[in-house]
N, C-alpha and C positions, 0 to 999 in steps of 0.2 A: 594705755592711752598715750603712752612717749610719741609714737609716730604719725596722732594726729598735730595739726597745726593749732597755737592756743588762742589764734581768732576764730577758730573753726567751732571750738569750746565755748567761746565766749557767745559767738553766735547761738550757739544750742542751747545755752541758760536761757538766754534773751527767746528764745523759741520757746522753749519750755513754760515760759512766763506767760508768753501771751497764747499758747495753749490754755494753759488753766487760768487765766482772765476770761477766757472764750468759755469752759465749762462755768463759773461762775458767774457770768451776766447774762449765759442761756438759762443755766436752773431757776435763779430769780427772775428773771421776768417772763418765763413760761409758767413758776408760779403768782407772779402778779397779774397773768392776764384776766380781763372781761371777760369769762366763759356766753355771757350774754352777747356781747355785742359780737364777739367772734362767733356765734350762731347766725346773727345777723351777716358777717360780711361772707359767712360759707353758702348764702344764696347767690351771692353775685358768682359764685362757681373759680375764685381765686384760689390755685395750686398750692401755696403757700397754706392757704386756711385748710385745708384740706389736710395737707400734712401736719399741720401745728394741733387740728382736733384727734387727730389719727394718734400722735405720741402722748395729749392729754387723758387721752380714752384709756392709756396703759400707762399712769404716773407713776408707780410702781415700777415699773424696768424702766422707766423714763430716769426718774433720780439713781437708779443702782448705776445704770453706766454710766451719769454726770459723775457720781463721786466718786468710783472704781478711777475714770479716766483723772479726775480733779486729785484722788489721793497720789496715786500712781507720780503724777507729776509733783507735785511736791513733794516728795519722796525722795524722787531720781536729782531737783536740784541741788538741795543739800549736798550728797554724795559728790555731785560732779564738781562743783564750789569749792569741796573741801580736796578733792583729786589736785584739783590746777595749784590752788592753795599750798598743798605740799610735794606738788613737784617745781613750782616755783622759789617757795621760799622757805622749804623745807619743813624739819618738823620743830616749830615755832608758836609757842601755845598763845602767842600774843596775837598773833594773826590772825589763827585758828579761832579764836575769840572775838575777832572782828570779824572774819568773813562769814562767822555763823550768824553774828548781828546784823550785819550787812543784808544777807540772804533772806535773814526771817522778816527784818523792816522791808526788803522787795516784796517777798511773798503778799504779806500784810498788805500792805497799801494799794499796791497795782493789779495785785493777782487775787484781791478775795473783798477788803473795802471800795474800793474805785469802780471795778465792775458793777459788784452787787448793787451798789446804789445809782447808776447810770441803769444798769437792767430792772429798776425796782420806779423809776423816773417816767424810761420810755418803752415799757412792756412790749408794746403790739412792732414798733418798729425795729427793737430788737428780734424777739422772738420768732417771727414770720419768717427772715432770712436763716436765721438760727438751726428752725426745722427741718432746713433740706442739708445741713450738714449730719445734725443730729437722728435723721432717718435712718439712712445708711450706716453709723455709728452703729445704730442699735442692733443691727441685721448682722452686722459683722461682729458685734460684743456678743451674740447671744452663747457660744461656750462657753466663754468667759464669768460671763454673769449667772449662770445655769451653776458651774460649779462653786461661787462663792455661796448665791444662795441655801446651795446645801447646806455650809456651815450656819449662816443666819438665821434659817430657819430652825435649824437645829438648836440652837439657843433662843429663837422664841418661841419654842417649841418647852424647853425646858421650864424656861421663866413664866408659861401659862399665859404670852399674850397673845390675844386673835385680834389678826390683823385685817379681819373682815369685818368686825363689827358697825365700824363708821365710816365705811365708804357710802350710803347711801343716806345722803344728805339733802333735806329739801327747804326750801326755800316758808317759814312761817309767815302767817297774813301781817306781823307785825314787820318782820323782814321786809316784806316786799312793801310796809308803809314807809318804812324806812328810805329804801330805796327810792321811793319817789318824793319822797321828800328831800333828798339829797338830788334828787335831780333838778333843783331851781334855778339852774343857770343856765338848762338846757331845753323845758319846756316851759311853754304859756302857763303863766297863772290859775288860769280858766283850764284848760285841760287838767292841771296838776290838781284842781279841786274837784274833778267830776271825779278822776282817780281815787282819790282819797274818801269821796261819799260812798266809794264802787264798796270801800271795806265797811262800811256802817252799814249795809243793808240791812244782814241778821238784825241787826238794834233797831230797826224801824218798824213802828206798826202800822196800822192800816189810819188812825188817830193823825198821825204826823202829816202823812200824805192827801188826806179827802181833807175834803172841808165841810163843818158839819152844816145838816140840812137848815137851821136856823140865821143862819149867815150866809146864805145865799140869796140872791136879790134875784128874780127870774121877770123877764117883760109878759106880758100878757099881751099877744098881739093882736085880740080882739078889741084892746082900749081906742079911745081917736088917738090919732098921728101927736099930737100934741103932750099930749098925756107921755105917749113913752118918752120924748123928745125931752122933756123934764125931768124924767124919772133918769133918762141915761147923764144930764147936766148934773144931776143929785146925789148921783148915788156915790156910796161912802169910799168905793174901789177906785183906783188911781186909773183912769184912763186919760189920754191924750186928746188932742182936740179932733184931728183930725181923724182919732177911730171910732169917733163919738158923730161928725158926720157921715162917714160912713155907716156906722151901724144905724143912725138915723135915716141914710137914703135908703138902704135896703129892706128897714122898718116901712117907710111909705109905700115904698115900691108894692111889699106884702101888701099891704093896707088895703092898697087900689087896685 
């Protein structure tokens, strides 16, 4: 590496960095996204949702080439770090000790903290851009990824674990009370309670809903006009003035 230029190095660190910034704040917030609401916005027929359901649909080689690409690069910084390191200032264990520190504190904070928590904040507005880098990525890693996972599987193969057991995961009636219940910032009151009765049905019996026949007041619209005109002023149910003449005109109307 003598006959490169050591701005030319220094740029490629700084490259390398916000490469693996970029796998790190794609992996986290493709796994923070709304798989609901991004159901939602893949009607509006947005290219981006499209792709972004398309590499969720396969998280599995979605994460192998995040971290394959994410280890690879912090990998290669180290090495290049400690290159320039010693053909600058030779072989100097003091340095060598700082510029590992140096490196690991960049990694750390820019390249794995700082991401993750900005991808983990604004999910959908990272993610959706994220997609159509990470499409092509995955199309172009597929050797790559094909020959690691021989050995991966080989060792979960060994260790007895099946990695298909918990992918299909659904959503329980208490889950999804949950959910709408966290949703009170976002829908009416009233909606979020008819929601919520939607799950009590099973627990309701026919007792709850009818009203028994002993408590029910019925007019008799053979009595005089009068007669019902008191019984609807009287009667023990909460009605309103005005549906009380109404039901009283439509009573005489019968009447005569």
């Amino acid at each position: 590496m003598d006959h490169i230029p050591l701005w030319a190095q220094i740029c490629a660190i700084f490259l390398l960095l916000f490469l693996s910034a970029f796998f790190s704040i794609s992996e986290t917030s493709m796994m923070a996204l709304n798989r609901h609401r991004l159901k939602h916005l893949a009607t509006k027929g947005s290219l981006r949702v499209r792709v972004t359901q398309g590499l969720l649909a396969k998280t599995d080689q979605l994460l192998r080439v995040i971290l394959i690409g994410n280890n690879l690069i912090n990998t290669i910084i180290p090495v290049l770090t400690t290159s320039i390191a010693l053909h600058t200032f030779g072989h100097n264990n003091l340095v060598l000790s700082v510029t590992t520190g140096v490196v690991a504190f960049l990694i750390i904070v820019f390249a794995a903290i700082a991401p993750k928590i900005v991808g983990a904040t604004y999910p959908e507005k990272v993610a959706l851009p994220a997609s159509l880098v990470l499409s092509p990525l995955m199309r172009m890693a597929r050797p790559l990824v094909w020959f690691v996972n021989l050995f991966a599987n080989g060792v979960l193969r060994v260790l007895r674990i099946n990695t298909k057991g918990g992918r299909d995961q659904r959503l329980s009636t208490e889950e999804l009370r949950t959910i709408v219940l966290e949703s009170g910032n976002f829908m009416p009151t009233k909606r979020r309670s008819i929601l919520l009765n939607l799950f009590d049905l099973e627990n309701i019996t026919v007792d709850d809903v009818m009203i028994p026949r002993h408590r029910i007041e019925a007019l008799d619209f053979d009595a005089p006009f009068d007669t019902i005109l008191h019984q609807l002023e009287t009667c023990c149910h909460t009605t309103s003035w005005w549906y009380i003449r109404a039901t009283s005109t439509a009573c005489w109307l019968f009447c005569t």
